[in-house]
Backbone as JSON Lines, residues from 0, in Angstrom:
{"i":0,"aa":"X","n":[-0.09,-15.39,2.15],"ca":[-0.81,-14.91,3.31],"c":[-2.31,-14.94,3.01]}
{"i":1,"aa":"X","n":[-3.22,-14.99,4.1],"ca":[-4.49,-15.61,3.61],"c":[-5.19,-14.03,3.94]}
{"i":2,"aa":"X","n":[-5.91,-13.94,2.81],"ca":[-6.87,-12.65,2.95],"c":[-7.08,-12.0,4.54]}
{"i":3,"aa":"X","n":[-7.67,-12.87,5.1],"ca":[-8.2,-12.35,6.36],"c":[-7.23,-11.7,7.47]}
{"i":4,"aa":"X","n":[-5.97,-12.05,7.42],"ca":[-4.8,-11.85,7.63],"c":[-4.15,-10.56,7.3]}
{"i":5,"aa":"X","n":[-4.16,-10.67,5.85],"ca":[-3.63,-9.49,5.57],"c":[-4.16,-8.28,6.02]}
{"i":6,"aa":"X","n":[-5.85,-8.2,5.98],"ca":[-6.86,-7.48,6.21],"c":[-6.55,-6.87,8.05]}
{"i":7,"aa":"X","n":[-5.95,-7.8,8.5],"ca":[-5.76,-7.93,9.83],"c":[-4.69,-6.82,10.34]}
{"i":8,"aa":"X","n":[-3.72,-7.63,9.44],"ca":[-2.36,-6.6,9.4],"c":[-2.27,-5.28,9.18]}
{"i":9,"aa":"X","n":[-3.12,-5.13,8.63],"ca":[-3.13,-3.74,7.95],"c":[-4.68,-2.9,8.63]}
{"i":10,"aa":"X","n":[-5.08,-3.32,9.55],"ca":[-5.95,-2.55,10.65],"c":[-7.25,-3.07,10.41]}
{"i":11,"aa":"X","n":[-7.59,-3.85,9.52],"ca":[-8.95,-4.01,9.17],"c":[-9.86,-5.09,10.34]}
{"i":12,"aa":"X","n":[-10.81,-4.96,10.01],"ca":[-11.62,-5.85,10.76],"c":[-12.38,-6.61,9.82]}
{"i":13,"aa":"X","n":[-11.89,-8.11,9.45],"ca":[-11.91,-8.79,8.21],"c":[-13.45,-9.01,8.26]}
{"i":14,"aa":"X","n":[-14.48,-8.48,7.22],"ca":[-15.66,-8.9,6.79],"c":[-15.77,-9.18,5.15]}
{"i":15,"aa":"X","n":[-17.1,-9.66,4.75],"ca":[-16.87,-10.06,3.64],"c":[-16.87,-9.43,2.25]}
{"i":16,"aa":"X","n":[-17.01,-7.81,2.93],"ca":[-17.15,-6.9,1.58],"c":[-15.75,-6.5,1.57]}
{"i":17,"aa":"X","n":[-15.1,-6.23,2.8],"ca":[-13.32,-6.19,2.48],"c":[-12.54,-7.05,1.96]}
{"i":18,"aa":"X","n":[-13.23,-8.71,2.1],"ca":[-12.37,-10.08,1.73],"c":[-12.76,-9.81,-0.4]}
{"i":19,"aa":"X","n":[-13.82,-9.4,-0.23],"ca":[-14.18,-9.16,-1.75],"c":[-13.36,-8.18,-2.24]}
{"i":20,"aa":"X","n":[-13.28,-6.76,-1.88],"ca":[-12.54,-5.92,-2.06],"c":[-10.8,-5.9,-2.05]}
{"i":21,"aa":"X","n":[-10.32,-6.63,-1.48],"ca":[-9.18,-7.52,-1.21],"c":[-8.74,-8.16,-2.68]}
{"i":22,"aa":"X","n":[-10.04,-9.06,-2.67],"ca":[-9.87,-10.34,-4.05],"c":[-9.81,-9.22,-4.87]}
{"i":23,"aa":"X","n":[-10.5,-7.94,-5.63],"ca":[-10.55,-7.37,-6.58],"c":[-9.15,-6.45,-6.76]}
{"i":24,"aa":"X","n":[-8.88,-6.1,-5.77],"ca":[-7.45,-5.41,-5.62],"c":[-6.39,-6.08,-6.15]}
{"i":25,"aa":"X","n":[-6.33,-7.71,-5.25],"ca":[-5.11,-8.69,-5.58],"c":[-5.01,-8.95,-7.38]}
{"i":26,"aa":"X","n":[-6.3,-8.98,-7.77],"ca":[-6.76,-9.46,-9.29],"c":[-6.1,-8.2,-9.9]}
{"i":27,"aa":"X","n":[-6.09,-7.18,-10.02],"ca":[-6.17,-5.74,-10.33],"c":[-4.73,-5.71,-9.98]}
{"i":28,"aa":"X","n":[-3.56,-6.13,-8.92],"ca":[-2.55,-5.42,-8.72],"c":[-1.7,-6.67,-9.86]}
{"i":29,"aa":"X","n":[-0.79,-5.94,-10.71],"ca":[0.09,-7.14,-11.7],"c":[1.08,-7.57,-10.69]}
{"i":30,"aa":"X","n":[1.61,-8.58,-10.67],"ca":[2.44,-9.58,-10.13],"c":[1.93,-9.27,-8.97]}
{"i":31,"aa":"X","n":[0.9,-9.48,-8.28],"ca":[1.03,-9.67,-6.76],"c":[0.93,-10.27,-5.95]}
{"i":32,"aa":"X","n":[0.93,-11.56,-6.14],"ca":[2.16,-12.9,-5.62],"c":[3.46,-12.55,-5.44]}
{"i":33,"aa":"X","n":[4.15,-11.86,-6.59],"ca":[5.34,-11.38,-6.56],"c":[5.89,-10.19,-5.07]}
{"i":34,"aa":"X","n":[5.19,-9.57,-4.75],"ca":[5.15,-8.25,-4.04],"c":[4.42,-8.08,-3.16]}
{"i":35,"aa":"X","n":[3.4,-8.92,-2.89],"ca":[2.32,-9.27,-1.48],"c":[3.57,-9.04,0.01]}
{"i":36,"aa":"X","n":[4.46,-9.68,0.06],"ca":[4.99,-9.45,1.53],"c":[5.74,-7.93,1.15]}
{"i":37,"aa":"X","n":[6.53,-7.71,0.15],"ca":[6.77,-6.38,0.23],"c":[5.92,-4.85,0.62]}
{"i":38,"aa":"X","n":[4.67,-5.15,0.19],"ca":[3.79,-4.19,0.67],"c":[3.61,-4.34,2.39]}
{"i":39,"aa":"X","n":[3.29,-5.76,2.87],"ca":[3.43,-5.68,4.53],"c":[4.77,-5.35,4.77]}
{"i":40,"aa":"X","n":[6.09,-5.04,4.49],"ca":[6.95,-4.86,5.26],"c":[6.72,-2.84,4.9]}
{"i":41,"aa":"X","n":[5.97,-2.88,3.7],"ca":[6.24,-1.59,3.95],"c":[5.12,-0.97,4.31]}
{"i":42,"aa":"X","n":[4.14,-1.02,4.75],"ca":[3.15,-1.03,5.68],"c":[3.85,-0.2,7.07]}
{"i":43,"aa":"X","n":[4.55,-1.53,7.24],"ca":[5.45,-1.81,8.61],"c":[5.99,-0.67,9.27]}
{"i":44,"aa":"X","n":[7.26,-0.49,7.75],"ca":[7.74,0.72,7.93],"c":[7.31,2.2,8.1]}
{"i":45,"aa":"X","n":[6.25,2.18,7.42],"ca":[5.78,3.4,6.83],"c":[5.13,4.26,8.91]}
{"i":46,"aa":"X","n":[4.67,3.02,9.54],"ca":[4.06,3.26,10.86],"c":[4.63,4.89,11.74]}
{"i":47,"aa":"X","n":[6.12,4.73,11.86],"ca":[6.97,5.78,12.31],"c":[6.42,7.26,11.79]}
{"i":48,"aa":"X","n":[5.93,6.88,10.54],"ca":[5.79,8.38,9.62],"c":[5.03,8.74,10.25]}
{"i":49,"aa":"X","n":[3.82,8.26,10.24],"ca":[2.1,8.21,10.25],"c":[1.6,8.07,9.08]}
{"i":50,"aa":"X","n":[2.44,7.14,8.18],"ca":[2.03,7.01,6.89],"c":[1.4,5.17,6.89]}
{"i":51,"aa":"X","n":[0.58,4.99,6.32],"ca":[0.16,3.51,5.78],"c":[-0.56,2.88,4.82]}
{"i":52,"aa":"X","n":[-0.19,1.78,4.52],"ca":[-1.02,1.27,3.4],"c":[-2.49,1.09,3.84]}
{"i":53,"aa":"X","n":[-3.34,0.72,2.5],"ca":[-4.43,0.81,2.97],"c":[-5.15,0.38,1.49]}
{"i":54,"aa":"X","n":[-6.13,-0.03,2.21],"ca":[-7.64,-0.46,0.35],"c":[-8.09,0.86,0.46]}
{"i":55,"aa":"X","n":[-7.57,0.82,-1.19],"ca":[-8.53,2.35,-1.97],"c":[-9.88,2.13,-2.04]}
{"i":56,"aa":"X","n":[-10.89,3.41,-1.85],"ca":[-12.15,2.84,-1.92],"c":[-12.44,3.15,-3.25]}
{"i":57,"aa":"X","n":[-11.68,4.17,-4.07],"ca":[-12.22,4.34,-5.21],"c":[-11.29,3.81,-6.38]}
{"i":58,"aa":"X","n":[-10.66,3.09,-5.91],"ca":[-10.19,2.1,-7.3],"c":[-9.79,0.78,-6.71]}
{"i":59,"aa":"X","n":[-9.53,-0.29,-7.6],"ca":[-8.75,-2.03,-7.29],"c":[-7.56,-1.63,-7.13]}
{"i":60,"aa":"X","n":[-7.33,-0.91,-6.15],"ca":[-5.66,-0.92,-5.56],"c":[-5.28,-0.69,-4.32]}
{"i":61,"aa":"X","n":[-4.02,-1.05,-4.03],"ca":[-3.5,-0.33,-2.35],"c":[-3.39,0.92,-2.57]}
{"i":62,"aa":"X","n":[-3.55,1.67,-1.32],"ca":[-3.25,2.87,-1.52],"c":[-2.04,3.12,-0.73]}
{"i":63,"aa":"X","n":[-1.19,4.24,-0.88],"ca":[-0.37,4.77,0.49],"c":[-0.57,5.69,0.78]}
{"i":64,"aa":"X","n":[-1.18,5.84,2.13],"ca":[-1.9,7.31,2.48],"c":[-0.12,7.7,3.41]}
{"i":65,"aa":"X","n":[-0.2,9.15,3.17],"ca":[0.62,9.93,4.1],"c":[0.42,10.77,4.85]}
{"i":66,"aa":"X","n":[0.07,10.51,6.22],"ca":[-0.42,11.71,7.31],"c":[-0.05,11.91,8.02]}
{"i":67,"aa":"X","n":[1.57,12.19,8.01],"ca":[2.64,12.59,8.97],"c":[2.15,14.08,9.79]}
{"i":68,"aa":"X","n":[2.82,14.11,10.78],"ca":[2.19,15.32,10.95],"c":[3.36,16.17,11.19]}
{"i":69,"aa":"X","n":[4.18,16.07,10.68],"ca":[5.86,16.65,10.07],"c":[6.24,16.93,9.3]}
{"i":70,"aa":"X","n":[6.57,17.88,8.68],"ca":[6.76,17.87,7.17],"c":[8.39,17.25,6.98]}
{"i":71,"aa":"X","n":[8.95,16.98,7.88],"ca":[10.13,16.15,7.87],"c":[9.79,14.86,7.8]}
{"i":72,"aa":"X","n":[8.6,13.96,8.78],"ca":[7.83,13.06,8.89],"c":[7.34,12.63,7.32]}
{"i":73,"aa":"X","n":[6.78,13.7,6.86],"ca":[6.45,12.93,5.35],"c":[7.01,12.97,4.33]}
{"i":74,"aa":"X","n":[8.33,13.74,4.44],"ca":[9.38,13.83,3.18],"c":[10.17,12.5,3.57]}
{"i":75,"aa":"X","n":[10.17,12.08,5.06],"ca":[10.8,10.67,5.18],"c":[9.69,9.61,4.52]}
{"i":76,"aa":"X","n":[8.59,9.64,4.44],"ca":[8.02,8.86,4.31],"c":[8.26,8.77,2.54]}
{"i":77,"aa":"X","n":[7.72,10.05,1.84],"ca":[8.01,9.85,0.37],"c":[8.81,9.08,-0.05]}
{"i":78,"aa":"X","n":[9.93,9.22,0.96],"ca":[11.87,8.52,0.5],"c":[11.55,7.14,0.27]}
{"i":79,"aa":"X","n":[10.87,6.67,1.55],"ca":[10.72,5.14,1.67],"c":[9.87,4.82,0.67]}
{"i":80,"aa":"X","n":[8.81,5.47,0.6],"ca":[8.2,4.89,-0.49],"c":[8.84,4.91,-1.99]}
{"i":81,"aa":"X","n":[9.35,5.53,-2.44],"ca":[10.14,5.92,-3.63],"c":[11.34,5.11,-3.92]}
{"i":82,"aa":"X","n":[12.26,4.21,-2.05],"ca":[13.1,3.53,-2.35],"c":[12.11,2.2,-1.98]}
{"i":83,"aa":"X","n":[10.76,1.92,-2.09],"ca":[10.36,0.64,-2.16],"c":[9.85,0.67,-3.64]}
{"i":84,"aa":"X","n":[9.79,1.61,-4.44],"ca":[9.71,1.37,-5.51],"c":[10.66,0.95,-6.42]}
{"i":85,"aa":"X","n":[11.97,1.69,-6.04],"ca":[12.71,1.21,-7.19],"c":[13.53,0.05,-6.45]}
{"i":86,"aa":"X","n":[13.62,-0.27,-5.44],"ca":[14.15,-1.83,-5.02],"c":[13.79,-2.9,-5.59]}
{"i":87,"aa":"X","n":[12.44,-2.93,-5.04],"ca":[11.34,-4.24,-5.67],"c":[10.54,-3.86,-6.96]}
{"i":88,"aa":"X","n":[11.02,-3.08,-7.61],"ca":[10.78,-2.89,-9.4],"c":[8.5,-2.82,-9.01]}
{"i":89,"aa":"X","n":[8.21,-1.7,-8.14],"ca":[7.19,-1.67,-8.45],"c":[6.68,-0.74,-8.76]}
{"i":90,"aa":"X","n":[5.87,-0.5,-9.41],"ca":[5.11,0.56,-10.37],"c":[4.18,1.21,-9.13]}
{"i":91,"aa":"X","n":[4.01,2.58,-8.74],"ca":[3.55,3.09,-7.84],"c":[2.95,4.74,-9.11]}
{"i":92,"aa":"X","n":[1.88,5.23,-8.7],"ca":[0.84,6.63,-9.18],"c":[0.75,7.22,-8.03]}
{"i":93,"aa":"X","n":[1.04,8.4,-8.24],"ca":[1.0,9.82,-7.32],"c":[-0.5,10.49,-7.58]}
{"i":94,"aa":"X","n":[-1.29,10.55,-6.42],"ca":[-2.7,10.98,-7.0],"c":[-2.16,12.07,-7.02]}
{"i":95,"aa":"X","n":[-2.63,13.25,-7.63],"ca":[-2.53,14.21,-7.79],"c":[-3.25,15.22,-7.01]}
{"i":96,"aa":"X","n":[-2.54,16.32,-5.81],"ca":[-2.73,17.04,-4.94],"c":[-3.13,16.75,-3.98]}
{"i":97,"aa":"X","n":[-2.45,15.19,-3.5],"ca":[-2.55,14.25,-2.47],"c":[-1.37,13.87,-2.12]}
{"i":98,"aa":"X","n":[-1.28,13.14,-0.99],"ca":[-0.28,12.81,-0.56],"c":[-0.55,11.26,-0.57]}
{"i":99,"aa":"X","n":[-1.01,10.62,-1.32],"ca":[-1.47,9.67,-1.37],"c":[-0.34,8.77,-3.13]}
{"i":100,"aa":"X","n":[-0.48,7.46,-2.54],"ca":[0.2,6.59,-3.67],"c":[-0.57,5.43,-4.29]}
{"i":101,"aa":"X","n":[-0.92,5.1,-5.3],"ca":[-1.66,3.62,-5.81],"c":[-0.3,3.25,-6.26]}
{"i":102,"aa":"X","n":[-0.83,1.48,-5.19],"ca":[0.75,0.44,-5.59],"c":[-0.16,-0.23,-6.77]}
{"i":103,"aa":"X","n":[0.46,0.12,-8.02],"ca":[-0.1,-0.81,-9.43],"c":[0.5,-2.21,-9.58]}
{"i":104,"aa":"X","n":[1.6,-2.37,-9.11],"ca":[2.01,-3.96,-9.64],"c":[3.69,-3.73,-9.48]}
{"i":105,"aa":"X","n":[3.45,-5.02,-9.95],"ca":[5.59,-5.6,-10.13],"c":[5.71,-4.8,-11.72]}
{"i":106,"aa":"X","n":[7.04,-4.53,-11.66],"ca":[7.22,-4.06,-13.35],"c":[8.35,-4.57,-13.99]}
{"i":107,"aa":"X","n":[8.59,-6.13,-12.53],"ca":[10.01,-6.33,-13.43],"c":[9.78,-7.18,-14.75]}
């Protein structure tokens, strides 16, 4: 999928400090050739929650923000995220006293 695209998919309005920020993320995430469409499908999913992926501004990674406004809403959302981790073998960080996730890479 071509940068500008993805950027697209995921709400952005493709300019060239996001296409940069993008490149540094993709470089930064391990296998992510491997796991690039898995993150858009779970993007996808995550919509229902009010949860979504998203560029971290303070590190080279995706983030998964969770802003359900349910607390049923975001314990569904945790699930999904937790069973997109261990499906597609990816390495995911829990910021701490956030509801937030950094997708690190493939770990198979």
């Amino acid at each position: 999928m071509q940068r500008d695209a993805m950027l697209t998919q995921l709400g952005y309005v493709p300019n060239d400090a996001l296409l940069k920020q993008l490149e540094k993320i993709e470089k930064n995430t391990i296998g992510y050739e491997k796991i690039q469409k898995h993150i858009m499908d779970l993007h996808d999913h995550l919509k229902v929650n009010g949860a979504y992926v998203a560029l971290s501004n303070s590190n080279d990674y995706f983030k998964i923000k969770i802003d359900s406004i349910t607390p049923e809403l975001s314990e569904e959302a945790h699930e999904k995220v937790q069973r997109f981790s261990d499906k597609f073998k990816i390495k995911i960080e829990k910021v701490k006293d956030k509801e937030t996730y950094y997708i690190i890479g493939f770990e198979g």
